[in-house]
C-alpha positions as CSV (number, residue, x, y, z in Angstrom):
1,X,98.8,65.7,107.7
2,X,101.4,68.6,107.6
3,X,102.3,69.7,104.2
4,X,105.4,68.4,102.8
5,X,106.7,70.8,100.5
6,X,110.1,71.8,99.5
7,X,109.9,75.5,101.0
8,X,108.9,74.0,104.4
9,X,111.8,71.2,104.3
10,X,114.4,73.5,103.3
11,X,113.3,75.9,106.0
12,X,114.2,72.9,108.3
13,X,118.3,73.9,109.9
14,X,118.6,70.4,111.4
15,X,118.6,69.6,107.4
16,X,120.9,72.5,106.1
17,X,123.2,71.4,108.7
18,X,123.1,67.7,107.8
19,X,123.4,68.5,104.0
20,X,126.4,70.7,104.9
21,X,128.3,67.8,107.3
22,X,127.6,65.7,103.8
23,X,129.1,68.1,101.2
24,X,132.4,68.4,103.2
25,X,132.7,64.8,103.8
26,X,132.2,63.8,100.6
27,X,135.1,66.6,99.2
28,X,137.3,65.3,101.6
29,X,136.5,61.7,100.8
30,X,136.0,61.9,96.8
31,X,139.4,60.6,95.5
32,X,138.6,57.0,97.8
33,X,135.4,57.2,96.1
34,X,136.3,57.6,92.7
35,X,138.5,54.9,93.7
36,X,135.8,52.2,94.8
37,X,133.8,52.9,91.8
38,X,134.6,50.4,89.3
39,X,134.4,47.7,92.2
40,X,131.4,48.8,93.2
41,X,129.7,49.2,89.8
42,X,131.1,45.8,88.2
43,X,130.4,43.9,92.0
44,X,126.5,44.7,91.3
45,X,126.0,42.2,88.7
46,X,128.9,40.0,89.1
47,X,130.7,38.2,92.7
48,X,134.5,38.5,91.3
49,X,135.0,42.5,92.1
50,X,133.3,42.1,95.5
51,X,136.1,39.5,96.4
52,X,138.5,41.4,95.4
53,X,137.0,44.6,96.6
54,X,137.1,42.7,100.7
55,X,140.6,41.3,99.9
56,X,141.9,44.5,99.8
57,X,142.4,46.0,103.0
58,X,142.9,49.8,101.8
59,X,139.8,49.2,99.8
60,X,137.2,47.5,101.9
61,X,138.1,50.1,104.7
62,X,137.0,52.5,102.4
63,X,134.3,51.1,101.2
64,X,132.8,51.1,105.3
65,X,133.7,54.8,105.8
66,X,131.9,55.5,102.4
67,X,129.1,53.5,103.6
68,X,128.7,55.1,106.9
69,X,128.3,58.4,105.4
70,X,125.8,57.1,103.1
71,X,123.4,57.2,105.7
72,X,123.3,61.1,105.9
73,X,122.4,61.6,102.4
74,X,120.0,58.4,102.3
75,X,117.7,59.4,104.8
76,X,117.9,63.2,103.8
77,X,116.4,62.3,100.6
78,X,114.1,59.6,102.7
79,X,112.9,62.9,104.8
80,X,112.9,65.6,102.0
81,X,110.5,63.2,99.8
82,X,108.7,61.6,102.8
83,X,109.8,58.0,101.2
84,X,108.8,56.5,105.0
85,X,105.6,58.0,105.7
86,X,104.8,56.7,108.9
87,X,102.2,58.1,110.9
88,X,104.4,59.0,114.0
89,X,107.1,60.7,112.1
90,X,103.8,62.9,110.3
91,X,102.8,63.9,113.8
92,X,106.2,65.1,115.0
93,X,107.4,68.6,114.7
94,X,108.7,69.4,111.1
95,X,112.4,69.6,112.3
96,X,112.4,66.1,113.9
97,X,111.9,64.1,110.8
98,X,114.8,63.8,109.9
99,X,116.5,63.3,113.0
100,X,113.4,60.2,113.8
101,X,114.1,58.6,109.8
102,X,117.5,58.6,110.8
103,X,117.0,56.9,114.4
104,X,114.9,54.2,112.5
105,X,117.6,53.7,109.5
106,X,120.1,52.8,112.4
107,X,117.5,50.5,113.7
108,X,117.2,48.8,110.4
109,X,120.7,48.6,110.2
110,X,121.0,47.3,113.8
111,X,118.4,44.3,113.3
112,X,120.1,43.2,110.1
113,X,123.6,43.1,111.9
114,X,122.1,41.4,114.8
115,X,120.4,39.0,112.6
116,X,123.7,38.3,110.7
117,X,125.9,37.5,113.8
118,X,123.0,35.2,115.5
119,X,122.8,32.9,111.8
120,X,126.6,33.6,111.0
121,X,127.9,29.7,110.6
122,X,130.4,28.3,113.3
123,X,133.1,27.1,110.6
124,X,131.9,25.6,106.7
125,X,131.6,29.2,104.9
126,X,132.2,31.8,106.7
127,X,134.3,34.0,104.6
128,X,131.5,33.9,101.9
129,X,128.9,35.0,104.6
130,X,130.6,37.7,106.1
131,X,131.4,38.9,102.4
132,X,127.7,38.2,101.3
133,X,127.0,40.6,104.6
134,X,129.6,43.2,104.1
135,X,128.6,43.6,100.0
136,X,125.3,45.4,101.0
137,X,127.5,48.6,101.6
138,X,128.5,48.6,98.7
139,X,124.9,48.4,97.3
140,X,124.1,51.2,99.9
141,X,126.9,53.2,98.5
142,X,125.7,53.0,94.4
143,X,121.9,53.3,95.5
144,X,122.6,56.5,97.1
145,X,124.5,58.0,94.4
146,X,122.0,57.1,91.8
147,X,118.9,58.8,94.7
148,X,121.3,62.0,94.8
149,X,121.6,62.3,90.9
150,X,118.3,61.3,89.6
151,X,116.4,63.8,92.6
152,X,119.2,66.5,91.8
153,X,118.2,66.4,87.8
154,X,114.2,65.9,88.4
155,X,114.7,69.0,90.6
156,X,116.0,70.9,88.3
157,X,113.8,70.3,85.2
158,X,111.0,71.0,88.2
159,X,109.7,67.6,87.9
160,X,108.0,67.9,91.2
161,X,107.7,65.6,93.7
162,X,105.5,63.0,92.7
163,X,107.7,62.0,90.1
164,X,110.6,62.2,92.2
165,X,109.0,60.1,95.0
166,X,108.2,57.8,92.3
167,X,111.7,57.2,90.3
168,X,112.9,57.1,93.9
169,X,111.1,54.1,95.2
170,X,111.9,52.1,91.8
171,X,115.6,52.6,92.4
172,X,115.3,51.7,95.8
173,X,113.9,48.2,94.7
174,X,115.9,48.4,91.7
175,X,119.4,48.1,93.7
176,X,117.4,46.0,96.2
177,X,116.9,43.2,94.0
178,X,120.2,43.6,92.3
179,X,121.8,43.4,96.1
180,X,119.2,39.9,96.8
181,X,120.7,38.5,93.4
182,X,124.4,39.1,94.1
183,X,124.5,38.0,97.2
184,X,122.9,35.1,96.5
185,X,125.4,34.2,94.1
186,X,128.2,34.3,96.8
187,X,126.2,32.5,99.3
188,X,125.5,29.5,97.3
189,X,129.2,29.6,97.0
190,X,129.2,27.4,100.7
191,X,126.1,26.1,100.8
192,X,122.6,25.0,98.9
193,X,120.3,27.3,96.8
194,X,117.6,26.2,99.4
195,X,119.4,27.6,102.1
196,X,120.7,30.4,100.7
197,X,117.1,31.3,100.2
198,X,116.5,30.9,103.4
199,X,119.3,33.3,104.3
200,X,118.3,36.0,101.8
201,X,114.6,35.6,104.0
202,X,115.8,35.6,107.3
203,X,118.8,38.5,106.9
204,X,117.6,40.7,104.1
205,X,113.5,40.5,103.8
206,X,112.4,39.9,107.1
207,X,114.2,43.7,108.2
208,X,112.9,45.1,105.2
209,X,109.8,43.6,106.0
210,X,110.1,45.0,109.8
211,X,110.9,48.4,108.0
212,X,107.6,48.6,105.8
213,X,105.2,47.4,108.3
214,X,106.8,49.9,110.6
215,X,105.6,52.7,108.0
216,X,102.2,50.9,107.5
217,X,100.9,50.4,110.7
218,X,102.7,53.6,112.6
């Protein structure tokens, strides 16, 4: 297996170039995100904030542009700490693993909306399910933030990678379960705690699921 060490990754201009697209965006996008902050850090432990996060237009719109540039800095730290070590990304060329993690986090994100719009209800609570959908973004958003601060300090104290791999993974399931409980909470808003369940099963563990075995058994 090719070594997966800082010097090699940084040497990487696919990354540089990805790292760079992120910096501006995020300086041209900070205000909005300071913005979203208290939503998004009182809408992870209680439902009120993410309803009044989606009932504001100005808001929720950006809270999806924030989300979509997420996915840049995600995956970079995905790639950098080889948090998806799947055996086919391992045999490519160095400077395509990114680019692959990337390919397979929009394929993640792809089954999970697909999954959504095939169990979406006809009429009895759909504004709670499209909210209980939409309010992993803003899950996506805090999760990233957190991966970009903690790997940012651990590098600096030269923590090494390990450790960083580590601390990343717990956050990861950290937000994860945090994300399962809220939106439970607003499901069971229109329907049963048995189907909610059932929900949280079909549209939230059975990607993630998809995603792991993925990294297992390619």
């Amino acid at each position: 297996m090719e070594a997966y060490s800082a010097l090699s990754w940084a040497d990487v201009p696919v990354n540089w170039i990805l790292i760079s697209v992120t910096a501006l965006l995020l300086m041209f996008t900070l205000p909005r995100l300071v913005g979203l902050l208290p939503y998004l850090w009182k809408g992870s432990f209680r439902t009120k904030p993410v309803y009044d996060l989606e009932n504001n237009v100005r808001l929720s719109r950006d809270r999806n542009s924030m989300a979509a540039i997420m996915v840049i800095p995600f995956n970079l730290i995905v790639s950098r700490y080889n948090l998806f070590p799947a055996g086919f990304i391992q045999k490519a060329p160095l400077w395509q693993h990114t680019i692959i993690i990337i390919v397979v986090g929009i394929g993640y994100i792809l089954l999970r909306e697909m999954l959504h719009a095939a169990f979406r209800p006809k009429k009895k609570g759909i504004e709670d399910y499209d909210i209980a959908r939409k309010c992993g973004y803003n899950f996506e958003i805090l999760c990233t933030l957190t991966l970009v601060g903690s790997v940012t300090v651990l590098h600096i104290f030269n923590a090494g990678d390990i450790l960083a791999r580590k601390v990343s993974y717990m956050e990861i399931c950290l937000f994860f379960i945090f994300f399962l409980f809220v939106k439970s909470q607003i499901l069971s808003k229109s329907c049963n705690q048995l189907k909610s369940i059932l929900y949280l099963c079909t549209l939230e563990i059975l990607p993630v699921a998809t995603l792991v075995a993925t990294a297992l058994i390619f």
